[in-house]
C-alpha positions as CSV (number, residue, x, y, z in Angstrom):
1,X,-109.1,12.9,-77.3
2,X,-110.6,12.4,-73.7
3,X,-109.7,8.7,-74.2
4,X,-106.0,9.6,-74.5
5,X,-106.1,12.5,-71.9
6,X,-107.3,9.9,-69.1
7,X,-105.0,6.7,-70.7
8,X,-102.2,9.1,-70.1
9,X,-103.4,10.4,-66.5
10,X,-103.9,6.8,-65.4
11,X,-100.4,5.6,-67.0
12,X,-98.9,8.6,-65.0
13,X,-100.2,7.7,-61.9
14,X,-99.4,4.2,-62.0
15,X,-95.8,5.3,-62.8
16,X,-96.0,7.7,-60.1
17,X,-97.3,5.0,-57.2
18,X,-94.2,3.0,-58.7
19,X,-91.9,5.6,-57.7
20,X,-93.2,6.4,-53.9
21,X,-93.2,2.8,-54.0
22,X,-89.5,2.7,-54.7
23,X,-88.7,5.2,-52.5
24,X,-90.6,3.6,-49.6
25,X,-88.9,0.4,-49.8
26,X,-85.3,2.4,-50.1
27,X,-86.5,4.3,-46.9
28,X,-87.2,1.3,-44.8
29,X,-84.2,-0.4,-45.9
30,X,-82.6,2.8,-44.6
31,X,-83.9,2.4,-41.1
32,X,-83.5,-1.4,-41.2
33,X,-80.0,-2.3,-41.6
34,X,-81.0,-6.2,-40.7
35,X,-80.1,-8.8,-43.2
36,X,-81.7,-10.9,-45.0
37,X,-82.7,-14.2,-42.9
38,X,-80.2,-16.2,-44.8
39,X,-77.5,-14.2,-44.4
40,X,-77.9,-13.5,-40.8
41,X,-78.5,-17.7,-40.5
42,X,-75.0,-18.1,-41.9
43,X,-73.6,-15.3,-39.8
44,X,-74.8,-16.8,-36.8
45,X,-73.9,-20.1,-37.9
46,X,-70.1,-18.5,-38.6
47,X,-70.0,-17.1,-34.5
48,X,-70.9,-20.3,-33.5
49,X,-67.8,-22.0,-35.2
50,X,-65.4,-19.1,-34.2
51,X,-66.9,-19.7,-30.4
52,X,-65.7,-23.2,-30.9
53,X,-62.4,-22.4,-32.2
54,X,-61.9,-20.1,-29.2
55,X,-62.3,-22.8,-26.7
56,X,-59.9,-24.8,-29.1
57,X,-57.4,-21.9,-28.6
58,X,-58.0,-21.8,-25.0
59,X,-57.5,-25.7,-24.6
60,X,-53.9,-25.9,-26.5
61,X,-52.8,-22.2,-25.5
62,X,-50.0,-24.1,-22.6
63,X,-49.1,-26.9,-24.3
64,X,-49.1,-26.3,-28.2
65,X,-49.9,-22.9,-28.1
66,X,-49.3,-20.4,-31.4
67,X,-46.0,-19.1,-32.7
68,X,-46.7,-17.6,-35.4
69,X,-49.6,-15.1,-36.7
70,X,-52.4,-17.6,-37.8
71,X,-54.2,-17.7,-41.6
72,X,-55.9,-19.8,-43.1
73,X,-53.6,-21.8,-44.5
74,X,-51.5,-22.1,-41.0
75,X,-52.9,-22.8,-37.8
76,X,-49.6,-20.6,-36.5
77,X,-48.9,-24.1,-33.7
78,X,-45.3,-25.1,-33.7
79,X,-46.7,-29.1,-33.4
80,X,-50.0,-30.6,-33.5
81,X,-51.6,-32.5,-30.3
82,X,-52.4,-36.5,-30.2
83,X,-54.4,-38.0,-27.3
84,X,-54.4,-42.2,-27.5
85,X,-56.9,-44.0,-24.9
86,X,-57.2,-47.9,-25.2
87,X,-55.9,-48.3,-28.2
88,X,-53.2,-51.1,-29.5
89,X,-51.2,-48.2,-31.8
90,X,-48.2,-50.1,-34.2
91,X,-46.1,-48.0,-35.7
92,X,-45.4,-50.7,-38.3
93,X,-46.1,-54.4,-38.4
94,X,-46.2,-55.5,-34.8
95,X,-44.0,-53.2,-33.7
96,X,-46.6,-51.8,-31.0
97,X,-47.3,-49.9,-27.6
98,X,-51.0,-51.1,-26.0
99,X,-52.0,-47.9,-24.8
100,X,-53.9,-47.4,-22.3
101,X,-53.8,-43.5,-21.7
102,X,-51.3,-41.5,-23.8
103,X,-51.1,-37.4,-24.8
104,X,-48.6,-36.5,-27.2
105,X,-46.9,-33.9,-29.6
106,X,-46.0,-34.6,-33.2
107,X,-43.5,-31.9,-34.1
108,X,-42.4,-31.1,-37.7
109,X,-38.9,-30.8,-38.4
110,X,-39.4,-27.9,-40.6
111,X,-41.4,-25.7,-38.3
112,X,-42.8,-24.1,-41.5
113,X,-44.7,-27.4,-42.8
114,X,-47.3,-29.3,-41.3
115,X,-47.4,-33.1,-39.9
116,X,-47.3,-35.1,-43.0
117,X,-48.7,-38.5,-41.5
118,X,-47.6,-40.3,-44.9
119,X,-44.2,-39.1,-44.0
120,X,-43.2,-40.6,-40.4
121,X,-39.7,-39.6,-41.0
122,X,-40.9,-35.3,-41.4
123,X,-42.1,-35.1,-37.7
124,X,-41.0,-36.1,-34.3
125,X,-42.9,-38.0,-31.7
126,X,-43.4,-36.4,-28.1
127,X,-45.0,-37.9,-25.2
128,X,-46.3,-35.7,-22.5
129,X,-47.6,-38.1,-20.3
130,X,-49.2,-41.6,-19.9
131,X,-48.6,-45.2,-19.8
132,X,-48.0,-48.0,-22.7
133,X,-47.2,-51.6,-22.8
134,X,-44.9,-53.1,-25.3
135,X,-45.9,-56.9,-25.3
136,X,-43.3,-59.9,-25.8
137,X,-44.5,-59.9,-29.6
138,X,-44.1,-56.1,-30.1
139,X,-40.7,-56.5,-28.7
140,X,-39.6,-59.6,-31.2
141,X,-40.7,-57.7,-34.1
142,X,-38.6,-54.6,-33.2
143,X,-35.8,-56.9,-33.7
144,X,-37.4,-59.4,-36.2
145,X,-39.0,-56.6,-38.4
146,X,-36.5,-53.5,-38.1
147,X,-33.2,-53.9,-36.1
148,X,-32.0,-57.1,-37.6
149,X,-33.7,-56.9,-40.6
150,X,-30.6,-56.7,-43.1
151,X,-28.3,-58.4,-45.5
152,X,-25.5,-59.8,-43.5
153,X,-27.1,-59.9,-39.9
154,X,-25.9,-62.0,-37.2
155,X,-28.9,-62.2,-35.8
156,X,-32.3,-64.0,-36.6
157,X,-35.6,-65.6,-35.4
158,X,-35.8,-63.7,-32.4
159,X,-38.3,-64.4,-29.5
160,X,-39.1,-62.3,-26.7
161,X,-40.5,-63.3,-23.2
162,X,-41.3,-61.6,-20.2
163,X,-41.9,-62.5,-16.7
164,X,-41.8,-60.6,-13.2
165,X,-38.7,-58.5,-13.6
166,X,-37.3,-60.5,-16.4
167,X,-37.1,-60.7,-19.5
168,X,-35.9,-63.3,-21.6
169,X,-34.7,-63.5,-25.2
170,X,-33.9,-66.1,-27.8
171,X,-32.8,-66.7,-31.0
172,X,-29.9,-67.8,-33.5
173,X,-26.3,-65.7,-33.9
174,X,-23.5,-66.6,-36.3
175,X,-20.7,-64.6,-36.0
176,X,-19.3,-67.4,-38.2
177,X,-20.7,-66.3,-41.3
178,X,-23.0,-69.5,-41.9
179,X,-22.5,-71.2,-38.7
180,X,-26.3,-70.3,-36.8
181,X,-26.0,-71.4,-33.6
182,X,-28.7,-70.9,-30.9
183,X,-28.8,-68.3,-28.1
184,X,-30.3,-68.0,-24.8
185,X,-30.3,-64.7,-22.4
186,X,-32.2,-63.2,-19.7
187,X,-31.7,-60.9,-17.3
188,X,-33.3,-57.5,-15.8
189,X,-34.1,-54.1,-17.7
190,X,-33.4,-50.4,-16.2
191,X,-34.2,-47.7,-17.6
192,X,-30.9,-44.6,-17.7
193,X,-31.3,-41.2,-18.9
194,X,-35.1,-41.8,-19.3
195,X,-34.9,-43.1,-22.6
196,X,-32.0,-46.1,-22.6
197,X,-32.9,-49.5,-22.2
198,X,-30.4,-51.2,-20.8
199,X,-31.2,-55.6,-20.7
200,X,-28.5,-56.7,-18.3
201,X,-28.3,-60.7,-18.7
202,X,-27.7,-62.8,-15.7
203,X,-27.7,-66.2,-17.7
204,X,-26.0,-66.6,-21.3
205,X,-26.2,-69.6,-23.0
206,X,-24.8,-70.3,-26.8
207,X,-25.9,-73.7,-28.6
208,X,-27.1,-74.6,-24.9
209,X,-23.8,-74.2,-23.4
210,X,-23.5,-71.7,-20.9
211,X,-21.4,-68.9,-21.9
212,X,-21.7,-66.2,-19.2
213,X,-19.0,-67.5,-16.6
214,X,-17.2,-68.8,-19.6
215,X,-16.8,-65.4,-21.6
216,X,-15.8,-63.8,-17.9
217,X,-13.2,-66.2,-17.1
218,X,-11.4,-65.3,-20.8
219,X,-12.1,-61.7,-19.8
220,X,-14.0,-61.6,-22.9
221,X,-17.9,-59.7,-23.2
222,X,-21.1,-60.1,-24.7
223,X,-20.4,-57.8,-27.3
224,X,-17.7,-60.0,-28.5
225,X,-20.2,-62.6,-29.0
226,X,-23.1,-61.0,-30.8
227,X,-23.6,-58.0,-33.0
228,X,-25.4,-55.8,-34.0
229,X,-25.6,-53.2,-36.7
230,X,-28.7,-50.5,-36.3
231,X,-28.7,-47.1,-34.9
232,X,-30.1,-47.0,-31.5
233,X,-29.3,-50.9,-30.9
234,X,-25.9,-51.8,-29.3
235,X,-24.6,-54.6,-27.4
236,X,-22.1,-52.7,-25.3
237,X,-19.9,-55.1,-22.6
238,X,-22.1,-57.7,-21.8
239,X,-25.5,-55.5,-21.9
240,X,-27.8,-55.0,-24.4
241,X,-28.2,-51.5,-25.1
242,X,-31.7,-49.7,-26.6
243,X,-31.8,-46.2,-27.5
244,X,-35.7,-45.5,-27.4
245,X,-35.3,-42.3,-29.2
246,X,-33.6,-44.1,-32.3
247,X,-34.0,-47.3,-32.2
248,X,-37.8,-47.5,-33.3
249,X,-38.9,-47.1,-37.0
250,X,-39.4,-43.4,-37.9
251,X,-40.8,-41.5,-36.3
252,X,-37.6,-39.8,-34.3
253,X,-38.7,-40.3,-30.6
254,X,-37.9,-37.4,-27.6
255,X,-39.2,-39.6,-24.8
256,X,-38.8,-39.0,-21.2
257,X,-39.8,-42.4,-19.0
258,X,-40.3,-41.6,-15.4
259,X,-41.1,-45.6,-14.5
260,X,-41.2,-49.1,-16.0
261,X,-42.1,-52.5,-14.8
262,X,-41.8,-55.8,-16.3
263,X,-44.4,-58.7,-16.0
264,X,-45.7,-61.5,-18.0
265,X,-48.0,-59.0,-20.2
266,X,-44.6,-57.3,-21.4
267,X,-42.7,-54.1,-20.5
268,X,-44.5,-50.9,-19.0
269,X,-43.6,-47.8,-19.7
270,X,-44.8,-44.4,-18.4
271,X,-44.0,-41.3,-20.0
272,X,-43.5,-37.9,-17.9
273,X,-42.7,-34.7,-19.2
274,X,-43.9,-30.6,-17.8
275,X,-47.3,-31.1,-19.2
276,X,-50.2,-32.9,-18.1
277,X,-53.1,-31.8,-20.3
278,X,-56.4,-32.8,-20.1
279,X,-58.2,-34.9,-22.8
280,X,-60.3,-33.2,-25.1
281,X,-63.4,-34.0,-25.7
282,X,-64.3,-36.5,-28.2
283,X,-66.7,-36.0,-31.2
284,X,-68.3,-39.1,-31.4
285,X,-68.8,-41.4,-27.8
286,X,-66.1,-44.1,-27.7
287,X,-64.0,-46.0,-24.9
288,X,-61.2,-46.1,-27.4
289,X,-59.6,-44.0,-30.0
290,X,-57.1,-41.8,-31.2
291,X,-57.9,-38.0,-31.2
292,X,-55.7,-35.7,-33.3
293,X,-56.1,-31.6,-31.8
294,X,-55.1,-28.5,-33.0
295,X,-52.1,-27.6,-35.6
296,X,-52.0,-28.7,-38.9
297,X,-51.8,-32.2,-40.6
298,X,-51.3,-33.5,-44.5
299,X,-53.1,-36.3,-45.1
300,X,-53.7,-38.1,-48.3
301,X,-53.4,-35.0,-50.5
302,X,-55.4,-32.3,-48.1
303,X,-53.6,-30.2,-45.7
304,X,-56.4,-29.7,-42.7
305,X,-55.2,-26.6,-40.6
306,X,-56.3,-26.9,-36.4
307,X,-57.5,-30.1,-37.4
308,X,-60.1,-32.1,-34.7
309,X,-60.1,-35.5,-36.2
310,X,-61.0,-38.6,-34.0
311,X,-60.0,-42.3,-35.3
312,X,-62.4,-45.2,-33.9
313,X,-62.8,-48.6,-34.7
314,X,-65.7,-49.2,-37.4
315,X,-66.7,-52.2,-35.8
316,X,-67.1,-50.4,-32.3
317,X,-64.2,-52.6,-30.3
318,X,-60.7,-51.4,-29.3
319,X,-59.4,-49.9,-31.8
320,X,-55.8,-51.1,-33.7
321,X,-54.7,-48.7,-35.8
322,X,-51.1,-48.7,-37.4
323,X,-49.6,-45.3,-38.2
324,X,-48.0,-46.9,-41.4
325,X,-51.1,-48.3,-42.7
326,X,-53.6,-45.6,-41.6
327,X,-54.7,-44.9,-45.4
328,X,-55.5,-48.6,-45.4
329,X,-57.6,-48.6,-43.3
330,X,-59.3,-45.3,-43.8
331,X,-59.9,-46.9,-47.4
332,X,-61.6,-49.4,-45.7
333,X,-63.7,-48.3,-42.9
334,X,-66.1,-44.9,-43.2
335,X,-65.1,-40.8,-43.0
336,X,-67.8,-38.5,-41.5
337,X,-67.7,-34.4,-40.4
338,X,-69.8,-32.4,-38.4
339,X,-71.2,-29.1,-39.3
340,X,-68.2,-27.9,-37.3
341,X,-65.6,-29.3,-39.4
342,X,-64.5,-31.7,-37.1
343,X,-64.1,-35.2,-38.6
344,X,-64.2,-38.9,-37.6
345,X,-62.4,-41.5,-38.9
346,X,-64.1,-44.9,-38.5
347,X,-61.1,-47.3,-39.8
348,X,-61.1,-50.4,-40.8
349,X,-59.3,-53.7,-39.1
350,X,-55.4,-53.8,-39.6
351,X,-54.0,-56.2,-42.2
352,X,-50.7,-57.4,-42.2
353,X,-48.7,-55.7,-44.9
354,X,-47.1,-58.3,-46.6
355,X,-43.3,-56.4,-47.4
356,X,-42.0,-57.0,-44.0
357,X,-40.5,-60.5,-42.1
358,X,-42.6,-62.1,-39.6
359,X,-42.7,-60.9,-36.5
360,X,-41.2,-64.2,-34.9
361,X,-40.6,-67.4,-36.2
362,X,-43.8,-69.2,-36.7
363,X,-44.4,-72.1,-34.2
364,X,-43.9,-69.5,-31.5
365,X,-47.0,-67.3,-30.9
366,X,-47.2,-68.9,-27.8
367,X,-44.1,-66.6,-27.1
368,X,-46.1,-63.4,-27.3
């Protein structure tokens, strides 16, 4: 009976240390409301990214600043920014600026969607400010690759060369359906409006005949003699008229050029516009690249909301990346993030794609 009166006494009083046990641990918690080390690392770690997104905020707030309430499916930024440095950028082919310092906005035509990048034709391109080249090939493929390229066209194999304050254009017309015959023209290039290119010819020559004086002396024009059927692209009198907002492939263009030159590397173009932002800066160290900040973006099948994504070459030189064939080459190269969700790109080179027409006739890469 002793046995079981101190079993029970010892059982109590282990029960009982249990319970001021308890009650000391709920006390302490009570005066320390700390958490756990985990939790406060990821709570920390969660300030540190919404520090960064502030000074992403504060960056973009003039230039591509919110309209709308943001969540987290929607940045609440009407466009999303794109900074080019030395990079050759095609929009498709060889229809290409060299760029050598460019900031831009890609604006959605719905204002409710985000920059589809597999969709050129859902957004419209914006330069703010900087300078490109289009070179005597880019120039031959507009026309070889987009503005000629259909059934019934009266014109084909179209070269393009440039010199000091000339530039110089060949090919074949038929305006007898059948009968190619070859063409010569050159001539000067002004800018009106800040976004027409008007080529004024000074020497016209059809199957080596020279047809300016001879088309002024019947009163008759250029346009008479060549056409042309694209939007954006019009021979009007005896100039050569492009719209630069139009007459590109997609996407739409709102352009604004302040200057442009012409020498043998091929046409130069600055772009001007109220905004001069600076360049963010980039994720990885590079001396060329394309850097996509702030607003929202679809690619593939993810939509990335305030996206930072920089695009570099995988091989580490200047970077040629084609806005048509960017999956391509994202397939090819290497993706990579940073604890900060920002993301790099490193692509892979550009291939041809082998649905469109040659950028000019072969024999004449000399041309270019």
């Amino acid at each position: 009976m002793a046995k079981k009166k101190t079993a029970l006494v010892s059982g109590g009083g282990i029960l009982l240390l249990l319970v001021v046990a308890l009650v000391a641990m709920r006390l302490a918690q009570s005066v320390d409301d700390s958490p756990p080390p985990m939790t406060a690392q990821k709570q920390a770690q969660l300030a540190a990214l919404d520090e960064l997104q502030q000074a992403h905020e504060n960056y973009a707030g003039e230039f591509n600043p919110r309209e709308r309430e943001p969540t987290l499916r929607d940045s609440g930024r009407a466009a999303v920014g794109l900074f080019i440095h030395n990079t050759y950028f095609r929009i498709a082919g060889d229809i290409a600026f060299d760029t050598e310092h460019l900031s831009a906005l890609l604006v959605p035509k719905e204002s409710s969607q985000p920059v589809i990048l597999d969709d050129p034709g859902s957004f419209v391109f914006q330069p703010l400010n900087g300078s490109v080249t289009m070179p005597p090939k880019a120039l031959a493929a507009l026309f070889n690759q987009y503005l000629t390229d259909y059934d019934d066209t009266q014109l084909r194999n179209t070269t393009v060369r440039t010199a000091p304050g000339k530039l110089i254009v060949e090919g074949e017309t038929a305006k007898i359906p059948g009968l190619w015959l070859p063409f010569h023209m050159e001539g000067s290039v002004r800018v009106e409006q800040g976004h027409l290119f008007v080529y004024e010819p000074s020497k016209i020559e059809v199957a080596k005949i020279e047809a300016k004086g001879l088309l002024e002396g019947i009163r008759l024009q250029l346009s008479s003699l060549l056409d042309i059927e694209t939007g954006g692209a019009e021979f009007s009198g005896n100039n050569v008229v492009l719209d630069l907002n139009h007459s590109l492939p997609p996407p739409t263009q709102d352009v604004n050029v302040s200057e442009m030159a012409i020498d043998d590397a091929g046409v130069h173009l600055t772009f001007s516009s109220d905004f001069n932002p600076e360049f963010p800066p980039t994720i990885v160290d590079s001396d060329s690249y394309v850097m996509i900040q702030g607003g929202d973006i679809k690619t593939f099948r993810a939509v990335i909301t305030d996206a930072r994504l920089q695009m570099v070459a995988q091989n580490g030189g200047k970077l040629d990346a084609s806005l048509y064939s960017y999956r391509e080459q994202i397939l090819a190269g290497l993706f990579d993030a940073t604890p900060a969700g920002e993301l790099v790109a490193y692509l892979g080179p550009y291939q041809p794609a082998d649905y469109l027409p040659p950028a000019q006739p072969e024999g004449d890469d000399d041309a270019s």
